[in-house]
Structures are given as C-alpha cells and as structure tokens.
C-alpha positions in Angstrom: 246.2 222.9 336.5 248.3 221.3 339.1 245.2 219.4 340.6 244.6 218.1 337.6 248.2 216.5 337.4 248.5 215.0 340.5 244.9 213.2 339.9 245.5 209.8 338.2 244.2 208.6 335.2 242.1 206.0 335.8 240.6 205.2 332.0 243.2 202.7 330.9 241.9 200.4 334.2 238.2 201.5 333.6 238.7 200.6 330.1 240.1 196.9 331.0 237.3 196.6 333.8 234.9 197.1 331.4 236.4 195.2 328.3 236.8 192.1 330.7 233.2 191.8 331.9 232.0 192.0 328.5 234.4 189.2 327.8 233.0 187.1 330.4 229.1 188.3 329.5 230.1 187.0 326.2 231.4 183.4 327.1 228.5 182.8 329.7 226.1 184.0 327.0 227.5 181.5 324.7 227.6 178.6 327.0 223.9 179.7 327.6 223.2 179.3 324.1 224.9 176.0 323.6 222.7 174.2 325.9 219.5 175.8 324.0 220.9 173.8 320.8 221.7 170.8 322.7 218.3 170.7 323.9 217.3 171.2 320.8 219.4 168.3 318.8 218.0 166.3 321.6 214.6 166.7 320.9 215.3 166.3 317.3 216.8 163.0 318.0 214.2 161.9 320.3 211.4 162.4 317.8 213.6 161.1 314.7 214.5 157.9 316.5 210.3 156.4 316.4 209.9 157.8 313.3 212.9 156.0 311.7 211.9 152.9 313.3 208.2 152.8 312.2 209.4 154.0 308.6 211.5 150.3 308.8 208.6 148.4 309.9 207.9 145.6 307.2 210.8 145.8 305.7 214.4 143.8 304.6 215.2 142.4 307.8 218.9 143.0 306.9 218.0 146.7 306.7 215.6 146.3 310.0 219.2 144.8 311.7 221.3 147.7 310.2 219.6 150.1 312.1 221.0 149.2 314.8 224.0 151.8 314.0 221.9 154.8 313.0 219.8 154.6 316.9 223.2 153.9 318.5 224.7 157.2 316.7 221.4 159.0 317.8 221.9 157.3 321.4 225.5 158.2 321.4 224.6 161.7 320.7 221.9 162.1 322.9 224.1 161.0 325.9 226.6 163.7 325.0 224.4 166.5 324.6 223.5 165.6 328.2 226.6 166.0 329.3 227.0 169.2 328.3 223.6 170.1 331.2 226.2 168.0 333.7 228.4 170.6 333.5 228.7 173.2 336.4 227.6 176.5 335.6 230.2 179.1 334.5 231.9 181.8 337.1 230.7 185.2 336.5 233.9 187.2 338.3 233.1 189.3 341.1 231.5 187.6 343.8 228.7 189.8 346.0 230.3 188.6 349.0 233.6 191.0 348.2 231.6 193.8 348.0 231.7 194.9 351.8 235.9 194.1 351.8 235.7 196.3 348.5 234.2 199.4 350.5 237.3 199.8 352.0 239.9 199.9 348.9 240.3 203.0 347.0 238.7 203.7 343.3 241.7 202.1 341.4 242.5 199.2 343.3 238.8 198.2 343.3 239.0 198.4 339.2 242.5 196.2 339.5 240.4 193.6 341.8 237.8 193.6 339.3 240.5 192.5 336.1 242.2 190.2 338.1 238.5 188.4 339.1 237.5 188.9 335.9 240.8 186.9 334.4 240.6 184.2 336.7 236.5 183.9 335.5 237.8 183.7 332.0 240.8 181.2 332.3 238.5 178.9 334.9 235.7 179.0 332.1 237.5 178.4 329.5 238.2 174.8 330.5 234.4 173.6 330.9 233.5 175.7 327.7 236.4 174.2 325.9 235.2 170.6 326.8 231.7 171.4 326.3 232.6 172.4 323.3 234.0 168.9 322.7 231.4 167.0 323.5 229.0 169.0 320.8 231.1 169.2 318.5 231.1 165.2 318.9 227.7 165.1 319.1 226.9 167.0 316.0 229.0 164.9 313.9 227.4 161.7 315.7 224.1 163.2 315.2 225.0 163.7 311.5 226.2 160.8 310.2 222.9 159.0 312.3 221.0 161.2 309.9 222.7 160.1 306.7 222.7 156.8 307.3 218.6 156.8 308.7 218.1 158.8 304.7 220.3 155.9 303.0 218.4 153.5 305.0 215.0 154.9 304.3 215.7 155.3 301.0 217.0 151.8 300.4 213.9 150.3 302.2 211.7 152.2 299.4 213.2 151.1 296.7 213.5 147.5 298.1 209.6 147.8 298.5 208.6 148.9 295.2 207.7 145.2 293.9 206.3 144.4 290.7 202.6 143.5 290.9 201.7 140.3 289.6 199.5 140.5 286.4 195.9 139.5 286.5 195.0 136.9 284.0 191.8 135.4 283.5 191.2 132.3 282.3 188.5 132.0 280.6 186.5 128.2 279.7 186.1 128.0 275.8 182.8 126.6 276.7 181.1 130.0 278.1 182.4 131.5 275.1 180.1 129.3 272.6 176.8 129.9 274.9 
C-alpha cells in the first residue's frame, strides 16, 4: 500500500500529452484540408474564367468591357488562394532529433517536454493558420461576388441578344397574279 503512495500519478500529464497532440493533429489536418479547397476554387476559377469569356463573345461591347471586373475578382482570388501554398508548412511538436536527449529524462519530465513542445507548435501555428485563414476567407468572398456578377452578366447578354426577327414579306407583282 505504501508503494503505491509514494509512486506518482502520472495520468493528469498523460492526459495533457495526449490532449495536446490531438490538438495539433487537428490544426495540421485542417491546414491540410484548406489547401485541398484552395486547389479546388482554383481550378474552378481557371475553367470558369474561358467559359465566361466565350459566353460574351458577340455580344454588347459595354458588357464585353464590364467584364473586366468579374476576371479581375477571379484573378484576384486566384492569386490569394496561391498564397495560401506559399505558406511554410505547420510545426508538428516534438522534433526526432530530441529523442536521444529524451532517453535520459525520467517518465514525467518527458510527458512535461512533450506539452510544452506541443504548446509552442500550437501558438507558432496559429499565426500562419490564422492568416491563411485570411487570405481564403478573402478569396471566397472575391471568388463569390466574380460569380454573381459573371451570372448577372451572362444573363444580361441573353436577354440583350434575344432580338426580334424581321418579318418576311413578299411582294408579289399584280401581273403574275392575272396569268
């Protein structure tokens, strides 16, 4: 019984170990998947962008001059989705090159080494993911309006289109109509 006293309780520092790898899994997971829907917006935009313009061929030149704003939005967007690729990647706490210092540390202050890395992983990611964040954020609502405005757009050209065909009349001589 007495062993069992004088053994500490290490679950409270196990428990935090734990808890704050899963925290950093997490944030690098979702940093992961942000880039997969910047990709994605970007190759939406790319293939968008001809398809816009060829929809605008032939038509008002006002309109053809207008979309200007719509491929600069898409443009705009583009660039800052890039940006978000720029970005170095994320820290991921405990570096392989501690492990040989680590053999020499007892059970408990391994587990505090691993919090401590793992909280200064967390506070130095939060500052890219925060401005990555930023920038697609941004670029969503860039990408968004360049959407609505490219539908208005569209839409106005069809209607503008839709003309009136001229009437056929034929004219006929009143002299084939006696013969």
């Amino acid at each position: 019984m007495e062993m069992k006293a004088m053994v500490e309780d290490l679950r409270p520092y196990e428990f935090l170990a734990i808890n704050s790898k899963e925290i950093i899994e997490k944030q690098v997971s979702s940093h992961r998947q942000q880039h997969s829907y910047a990709g994605t917006i970007i190759g939406f935009s790319v293939l968008f962008i001809p398809f816009f313009l060829n929809s605008l061929d032939g038509t008002n030149q006002i309109l053809q001059l207008f979309s200007i704003l719509p491929i600069a939005l898409f443009i705009g967007s583009i660039l800052l989705m890039l940006s978000i690729f720029r970005s170095k990647p994320l820290d991921q706490a405990l570096s392989v090159t501690k492990y040989e210092e680590l053999l020499s540390k007892s059970y408990k202050e391994i587990l505090l080494f691993e919090i401590e890395a793992n909280k200064t992983s967390y506070l130095k990611n939060k500052r890219a993911t925060l401005n990555a964040n930023h920038r697609y954020m941004q670029g969503i609502g860039l990408t968004t309006i360049a959407i609505i405005i490219s539908i208005i757009m569209l839409l106005l050209s069809t209607f503008l289109a839709i003309e009136k065909k001229p009437t056929k009349v034929q004219v006929v001589a009143p002299n084939a109509i006696m013969k």
